[in-house]
N, C-alpha and C positions, 0 to 999 in steps of 0.2 A: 268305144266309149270315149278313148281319150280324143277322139276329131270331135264326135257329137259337140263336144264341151270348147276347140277349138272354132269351131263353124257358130258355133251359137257367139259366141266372144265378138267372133269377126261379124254376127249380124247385127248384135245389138252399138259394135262401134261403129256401124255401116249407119244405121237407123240414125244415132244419134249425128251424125254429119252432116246426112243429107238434111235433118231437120235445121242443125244450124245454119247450113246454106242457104235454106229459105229463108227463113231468120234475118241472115244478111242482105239477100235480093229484095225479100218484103220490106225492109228498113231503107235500101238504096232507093229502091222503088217511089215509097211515100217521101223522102227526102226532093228527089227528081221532081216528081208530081205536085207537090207542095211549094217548098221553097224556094228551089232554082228556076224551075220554067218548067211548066208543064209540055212537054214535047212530047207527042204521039208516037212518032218512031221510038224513041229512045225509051220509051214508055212500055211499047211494044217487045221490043229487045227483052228486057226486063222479064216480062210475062212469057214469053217466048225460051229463056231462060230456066226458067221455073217450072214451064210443061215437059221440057227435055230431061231435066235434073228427075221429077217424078216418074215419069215415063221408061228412064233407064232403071231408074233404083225399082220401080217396083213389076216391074216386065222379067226383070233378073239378069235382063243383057248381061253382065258380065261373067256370066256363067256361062258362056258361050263360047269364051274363050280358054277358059279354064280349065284344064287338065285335069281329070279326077288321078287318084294316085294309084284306084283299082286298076284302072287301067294301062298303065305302066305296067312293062313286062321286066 
């Protein structure tokens, strides 16, 4: 019971992260795009950025590396 309530903690402060990360990239993004100079590559980077960040968070990759505790002998 008491992991269930740990692992839910740790996903809803996961959720919450990644969305500010986007947050941040979407904002650097529009800032780039708009203001500075609109640069492709750098543009790119950006969006490139943002498929990786999604792509880990919601695939679960890092549960790949993670040790469950059942397991532990």
């Amino acid at each position: 019971m008491e992991r269930r309530k740990r692992e839910s903690a740790e996903s809803s402060r996961g959720r919450l992260t990644v969305l500010a990360a986007l947050v941040v990239l979407t904002l650097a993004e529009y800032v780039v795009g708009v203001k500075v100079a609109p640069n492709l590559s750098l543009l790119l980077l950006f969006m490139l950025a943002q498929a990786a960040l999604i792509i880990w968070y919601s695939m679960e990759l890092p549960k790949l590396w993670r040790r469950d505790e059942e397991e532990e002998i």
